[in-house]
C-alpha positions in Angstrom: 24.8 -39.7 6.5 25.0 -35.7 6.3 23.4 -33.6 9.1 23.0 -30.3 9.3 24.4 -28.7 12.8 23.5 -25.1 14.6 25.4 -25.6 17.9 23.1 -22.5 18.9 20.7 -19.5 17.3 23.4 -17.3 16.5 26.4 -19.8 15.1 26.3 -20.6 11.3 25.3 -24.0 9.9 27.5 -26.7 10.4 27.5 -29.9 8.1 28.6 -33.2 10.1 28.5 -36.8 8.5 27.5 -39.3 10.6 28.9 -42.7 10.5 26.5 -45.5 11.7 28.0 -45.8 15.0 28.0 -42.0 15.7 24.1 -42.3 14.4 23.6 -44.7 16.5 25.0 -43.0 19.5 23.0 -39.5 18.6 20.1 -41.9 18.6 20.9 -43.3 22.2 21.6 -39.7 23.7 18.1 -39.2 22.3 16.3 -41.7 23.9 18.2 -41.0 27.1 17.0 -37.9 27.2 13.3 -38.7 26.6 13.6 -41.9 29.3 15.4 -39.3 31.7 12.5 -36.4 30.9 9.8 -38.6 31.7 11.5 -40.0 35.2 12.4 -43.8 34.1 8.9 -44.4 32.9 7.5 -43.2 36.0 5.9 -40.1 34.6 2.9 -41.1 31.7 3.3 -38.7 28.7 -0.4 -39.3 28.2 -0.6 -36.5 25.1 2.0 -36.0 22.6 3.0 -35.1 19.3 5.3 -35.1 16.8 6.2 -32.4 14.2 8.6 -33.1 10.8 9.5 -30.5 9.4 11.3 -30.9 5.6 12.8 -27.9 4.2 14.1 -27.8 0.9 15.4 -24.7 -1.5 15.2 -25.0 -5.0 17.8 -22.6 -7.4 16.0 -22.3 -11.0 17.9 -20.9 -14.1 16.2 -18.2 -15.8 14.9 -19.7 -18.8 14.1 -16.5 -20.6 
C-alpha cells in the first residue's frame, strides 16, 4: 500500500509503501496511542468524532 508522508509542516511529501506487517504495526502504534491518551480505559471519551478527509487532483487536457 502507498502512503503519503509529511514528517512535519514545512518538509515535502514523502511517498512510503507499506508492506502488511509495517501496516499492521502503524495500526498498533495507533491504537497505542489512543489506549495510552485515554489512561488504559480509565478515562471515558464520552463524545467523539471522526473526520475523513479524501483529496484528489484531477489534470484535464485542453480539448479545444
Amino acid at each position: 500500500m502507498e502512503e503519503f508522508f509529511k514528517p512535519n509542516i514545512l518538509s515535502n511529501v514523502k511517498n512510503i509503501f507499506l508492506d502488511s506487517t509495517k501496516l499492521k504495526t502503524e495500526k498498533d502504534n495507533a491504537f497505542d496511542l489512543l489506549d495510552a491518551l485515554s489512561r488504559g480505559g480509565s478515562l471515558p471519551i464520552a463524545c467523539a468524532e471522526l473526520y475523513v478527509i479524501v483529496a484528489s487532483t484531477h489534470c484535464l487536457e485542453n480539448l479545444r
